[in-house]
VOGU-3710 file (C-alpha; in Angstrom, 3 decimals, decimal comma):
1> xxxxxxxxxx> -207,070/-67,975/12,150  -209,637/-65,496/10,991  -209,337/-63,329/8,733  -211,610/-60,260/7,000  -214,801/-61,841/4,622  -214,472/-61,484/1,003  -217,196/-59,563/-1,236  -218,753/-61,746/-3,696  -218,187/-65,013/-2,424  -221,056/-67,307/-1,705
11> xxxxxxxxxx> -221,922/-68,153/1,641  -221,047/-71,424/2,967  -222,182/-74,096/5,702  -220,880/-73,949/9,062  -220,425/-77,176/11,762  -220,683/-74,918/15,244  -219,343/-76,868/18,398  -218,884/-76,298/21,538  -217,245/-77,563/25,025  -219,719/-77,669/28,140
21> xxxxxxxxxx> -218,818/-77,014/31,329  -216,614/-73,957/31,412  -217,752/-72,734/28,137  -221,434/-72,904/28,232  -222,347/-73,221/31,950  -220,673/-73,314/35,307  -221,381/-74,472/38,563  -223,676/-71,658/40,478  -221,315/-72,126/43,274  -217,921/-74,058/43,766
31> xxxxxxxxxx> -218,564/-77,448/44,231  -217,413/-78,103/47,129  -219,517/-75,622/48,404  -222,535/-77,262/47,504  -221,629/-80,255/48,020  -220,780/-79,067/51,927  -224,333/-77,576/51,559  -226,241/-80,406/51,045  -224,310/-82,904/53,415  -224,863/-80,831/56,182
41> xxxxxxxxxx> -228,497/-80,569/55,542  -228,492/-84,156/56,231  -225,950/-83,733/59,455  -222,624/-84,694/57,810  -219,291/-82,986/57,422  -220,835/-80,530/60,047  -217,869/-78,407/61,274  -215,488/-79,661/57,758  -214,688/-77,127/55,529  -214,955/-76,745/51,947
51> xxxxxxxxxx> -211,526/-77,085/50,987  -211,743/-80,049/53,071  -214,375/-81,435/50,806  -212,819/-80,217/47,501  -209,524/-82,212/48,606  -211,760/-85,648/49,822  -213,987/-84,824/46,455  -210,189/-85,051/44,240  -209,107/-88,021/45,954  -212,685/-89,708/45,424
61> xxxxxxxxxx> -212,826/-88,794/41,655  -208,749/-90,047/40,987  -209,671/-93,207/43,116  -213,056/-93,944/41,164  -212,083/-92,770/37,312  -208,629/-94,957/37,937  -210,715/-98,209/38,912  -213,754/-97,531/36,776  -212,648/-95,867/33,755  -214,948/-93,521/31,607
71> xxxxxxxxxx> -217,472/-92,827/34,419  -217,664/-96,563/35,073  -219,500/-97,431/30,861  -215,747/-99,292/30,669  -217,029/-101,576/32,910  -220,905/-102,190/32,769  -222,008/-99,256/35,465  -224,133/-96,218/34,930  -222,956/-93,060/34,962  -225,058/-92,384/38,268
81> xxxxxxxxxx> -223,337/-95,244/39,952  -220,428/-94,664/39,398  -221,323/-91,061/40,750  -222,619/-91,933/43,528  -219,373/-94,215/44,748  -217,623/-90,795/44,129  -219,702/-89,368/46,539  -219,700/-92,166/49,357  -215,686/-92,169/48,984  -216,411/-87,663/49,329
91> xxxxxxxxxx> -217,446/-87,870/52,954  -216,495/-91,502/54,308  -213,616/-89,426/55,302  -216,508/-87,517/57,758  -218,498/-89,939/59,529  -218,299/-91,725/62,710  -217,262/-95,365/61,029  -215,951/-96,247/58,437  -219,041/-98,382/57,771  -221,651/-95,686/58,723
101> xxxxxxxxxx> -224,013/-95,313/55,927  -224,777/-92,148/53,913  -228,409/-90,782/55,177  -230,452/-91,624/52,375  -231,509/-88,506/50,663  -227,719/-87,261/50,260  -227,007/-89,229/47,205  -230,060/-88,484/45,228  -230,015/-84,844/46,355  -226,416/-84,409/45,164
111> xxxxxxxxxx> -227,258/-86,895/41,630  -230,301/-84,321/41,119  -228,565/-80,532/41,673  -225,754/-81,207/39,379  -228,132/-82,958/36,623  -230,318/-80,145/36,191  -229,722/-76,019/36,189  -230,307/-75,955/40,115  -226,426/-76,796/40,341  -225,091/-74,826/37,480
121> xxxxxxxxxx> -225,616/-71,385/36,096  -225,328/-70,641/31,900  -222,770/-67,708/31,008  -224,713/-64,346/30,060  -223,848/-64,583/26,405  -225,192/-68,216/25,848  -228,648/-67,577/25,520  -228,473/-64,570/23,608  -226,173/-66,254/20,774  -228,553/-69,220/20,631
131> xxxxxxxxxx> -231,543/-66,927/20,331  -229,661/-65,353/17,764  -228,938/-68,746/15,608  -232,436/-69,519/16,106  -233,750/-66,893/14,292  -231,216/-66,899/11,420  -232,647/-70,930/11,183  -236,521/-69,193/10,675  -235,121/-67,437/8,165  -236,658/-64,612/9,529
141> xxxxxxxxxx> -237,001/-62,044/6,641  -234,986/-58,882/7,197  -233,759/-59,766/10,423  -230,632/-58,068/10,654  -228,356/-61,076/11,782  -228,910/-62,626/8,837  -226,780/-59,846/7,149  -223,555/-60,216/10,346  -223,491/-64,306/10,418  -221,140/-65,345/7,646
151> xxxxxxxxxx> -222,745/-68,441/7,418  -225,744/-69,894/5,523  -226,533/-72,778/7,481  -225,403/-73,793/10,838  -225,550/-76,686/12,586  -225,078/-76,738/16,075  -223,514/-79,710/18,167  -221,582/-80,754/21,124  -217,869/-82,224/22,041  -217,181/-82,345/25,661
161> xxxxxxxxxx> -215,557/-84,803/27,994  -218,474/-85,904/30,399  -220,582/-88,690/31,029  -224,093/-88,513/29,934  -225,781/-85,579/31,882  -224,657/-83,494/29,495  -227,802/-83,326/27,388  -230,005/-83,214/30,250  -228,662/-80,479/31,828  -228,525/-78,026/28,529
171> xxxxxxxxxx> -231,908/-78,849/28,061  -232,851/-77,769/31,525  -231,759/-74,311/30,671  -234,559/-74,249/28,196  -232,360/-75,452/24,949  -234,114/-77,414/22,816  -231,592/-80,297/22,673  -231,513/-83,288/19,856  -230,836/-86,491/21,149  -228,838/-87,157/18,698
181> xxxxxxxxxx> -225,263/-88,847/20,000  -222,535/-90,301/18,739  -221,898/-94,077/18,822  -225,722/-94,664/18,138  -225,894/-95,320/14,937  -229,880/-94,614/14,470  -229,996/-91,055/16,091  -226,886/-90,454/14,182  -228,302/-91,181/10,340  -232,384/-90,889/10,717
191> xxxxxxxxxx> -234,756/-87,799/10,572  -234,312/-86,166/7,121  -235,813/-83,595/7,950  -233,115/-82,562/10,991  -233,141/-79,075/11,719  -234,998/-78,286/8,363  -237,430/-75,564/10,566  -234,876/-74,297/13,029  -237,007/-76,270/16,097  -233,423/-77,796/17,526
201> xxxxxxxxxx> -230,597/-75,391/18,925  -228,271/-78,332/19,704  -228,768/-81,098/17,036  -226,144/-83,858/18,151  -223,894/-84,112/21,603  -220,334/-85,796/21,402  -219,378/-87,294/24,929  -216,267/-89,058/25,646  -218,392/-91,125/27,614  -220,155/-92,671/24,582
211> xxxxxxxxxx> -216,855/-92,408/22,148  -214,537/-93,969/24,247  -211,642/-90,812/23,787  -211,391/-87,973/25,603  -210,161/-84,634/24,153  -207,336/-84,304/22,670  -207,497/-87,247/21,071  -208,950/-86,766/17,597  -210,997/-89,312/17,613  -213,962/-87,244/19,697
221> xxxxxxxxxx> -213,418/-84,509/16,708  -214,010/-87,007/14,192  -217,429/-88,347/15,837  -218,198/-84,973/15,536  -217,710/-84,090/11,918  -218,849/-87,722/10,523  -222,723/-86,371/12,224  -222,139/-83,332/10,827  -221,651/-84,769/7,487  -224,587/-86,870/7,518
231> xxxxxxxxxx> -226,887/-83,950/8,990  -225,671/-81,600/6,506  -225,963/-84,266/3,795  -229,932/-84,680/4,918  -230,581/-80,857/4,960  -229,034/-79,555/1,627  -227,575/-82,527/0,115  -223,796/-80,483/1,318  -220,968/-82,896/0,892  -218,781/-82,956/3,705
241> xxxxxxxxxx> -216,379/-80,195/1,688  -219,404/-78,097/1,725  -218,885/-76,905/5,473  -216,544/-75,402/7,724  -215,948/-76,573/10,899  -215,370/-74,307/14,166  -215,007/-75,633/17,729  -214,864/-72,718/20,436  -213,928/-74,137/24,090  -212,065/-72,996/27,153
251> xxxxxxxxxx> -209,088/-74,619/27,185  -206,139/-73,850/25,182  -204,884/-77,681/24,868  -207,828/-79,803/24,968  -209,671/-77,154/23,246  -208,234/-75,168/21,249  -205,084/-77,115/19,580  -206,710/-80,347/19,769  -209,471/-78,944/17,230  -206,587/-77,370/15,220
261> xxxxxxxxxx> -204,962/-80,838/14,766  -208,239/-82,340/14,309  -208,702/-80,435/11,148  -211,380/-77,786/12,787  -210,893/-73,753/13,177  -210,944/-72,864/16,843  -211,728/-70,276/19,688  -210,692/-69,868/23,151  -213,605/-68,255/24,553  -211,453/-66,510/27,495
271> xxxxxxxxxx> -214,032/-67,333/30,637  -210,888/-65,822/33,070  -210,403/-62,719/31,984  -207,351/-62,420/29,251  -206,129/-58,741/29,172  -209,012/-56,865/27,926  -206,904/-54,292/26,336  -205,834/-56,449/23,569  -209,326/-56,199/22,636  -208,467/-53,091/21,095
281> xxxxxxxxxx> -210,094/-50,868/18,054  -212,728/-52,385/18,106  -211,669/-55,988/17,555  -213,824/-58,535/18,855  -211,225/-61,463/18,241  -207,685/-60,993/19,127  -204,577/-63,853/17,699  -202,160/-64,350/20,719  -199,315/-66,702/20,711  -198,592/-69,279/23,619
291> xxxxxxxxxx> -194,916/-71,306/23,036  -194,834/-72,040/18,715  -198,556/-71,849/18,415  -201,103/-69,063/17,648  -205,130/-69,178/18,407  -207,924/-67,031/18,155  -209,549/-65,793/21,630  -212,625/-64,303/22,344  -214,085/-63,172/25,138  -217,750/-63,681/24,926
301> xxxxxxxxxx> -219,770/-65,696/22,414  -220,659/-62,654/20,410  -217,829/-62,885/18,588  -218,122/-65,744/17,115  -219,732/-64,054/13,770  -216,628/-62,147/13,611  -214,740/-65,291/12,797  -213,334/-66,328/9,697  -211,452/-70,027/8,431  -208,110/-69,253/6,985
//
């Protein structure tokens, strides 16, 4: 939990991660929705309605994740294949036969918007807070964040459960995004230099895809901090007691508690609108208590300097 910065003592390091979708960006419009949008472009589903969709779009994903695992990697297929089966099995429901094919475009079309930013939309506080990091990295002299971050160095990566998109579409945002992953053992350990002039606001992305674990399991967690070691290791020469860890996602169990049992400090960044009158007195992090377990919350991203490891 966090808890008030002490006078005196010397800065450390600090391994930033964060959760994707719901944390960082969200979809511009429900799925569905644009999904619905595009289809009929091309004459399909014309008439169907978008819960319609979102209930053929559940049954597609179930059907496709339970026979190809892990967006299909478990089994030799690309992430866009196996995508674009999900979307056949959306609206076979919708057309005249059951062996009428999909007009051409729709598949690419869909593959493309939710690749890119044209399908989702970054939360307002996401750009600011990297814009702030970024300029504590310059070491820009006498810029006044460098007094409010607690932190000397920061390194910021990754975790999410997602296929490989992920990097892609933060970097179509206008984030300068390493492509640094885990499981690839070159990104992972070369480039001594990493991050040494502040040029990279994400410098390594954790997918389950690649791992082969999907939050909570510890293992994704683990990826995580064994890149942060070496990165760390590369800048300063920090041994991996040398940082603190913090992950800050969305959800309370795959987020939040998974990190905590992983070894990491966490925050719920509250996306759905948690009373705001705990926020009280001017506290920008509030402790709340869910069954026998307490976690931070915040409810924007510019709180997160605010935040101290117990």
């Amino acid at each position: 939990m966090h808890k008030a910065a002490i006078k005196g003592v010397p800065k450390k390091n600090l391994l930033l991660a964060f959760d994707a979708f719901g944390t960082l960006f969200t979809p511009k419009r429900p799925v569905a929705a644009q999904y619905g949008e595009i289809a009929r472009k091309y004459k399909v589903a014309v008439g169907v309605s978008d819960d319609e969709i979102k209930n053929s779009f559940g049954n597609a994903f179930k059907e496709e994740s339970k026979e190809h695992p892990n967006y299909g990697k478990k089994v030799g297929m690309a992430a866009p294949e196996w995508w674009a089966r999900v979307i056949t099995k959306t609206f076979r429901p919708f057309l005249p036969a059951a062996d009428t094919p999909l007009p051409h475009g729709l598949v690419p079309d869909l593959l493309t918007r939710f690749s890119t930013s044209e399908g989702y939309a970054l939360y307002p506080d996401v750009l600011p807070l990297f814009s702030q990091l970024r300029e504590m990295k310059s070491r820009t002299t006498g810029h006044p964040d460098l007094q409010r971050w607690p932190w000397d160095r920061t390194i910021v990566g990754i975790i999410t459960n997602s296929d490989d998109r992920i990097p892609g579409i933060l970097s179509s945002f206008g984030l300068i995004v390493s492509p640094r992953r885990a499981g690839d053992a070159d990104l992972s350990t070369q480039n001594a230099d990493v991050d040494a002039a502040g040029e990279e606001d994400v410098s390594f992305v954790v997918l389950s895809y690649d791992v082969g674990a999907s939050k909570p399991d510890r293992a994704i967690f683990d990826a995580a901090k064994q890149i942060g070691t070496e990165l760390f290791a590369k800048v300063d020469g920090a041994e991996a007691e040398g940082f603190e860890m913090l992950y800050v996602g969305d959800e309370v169990e795959k987020d939040v508690l998974a990190a905590e049992d992983a070894g990491w400090g966490a925050l719920l960044v509250d996306r759905e609108g948690r009373p705001r009158e705990q926020f009280t007195d001017g506290r920008r992090i509030v402790t709340v208590a869910e069954g026998n377990r307490k976690f931070d919350v915040v409810h924007d991203l510019s709180a997160l300097g605010s935040w101290r490891f117990d």
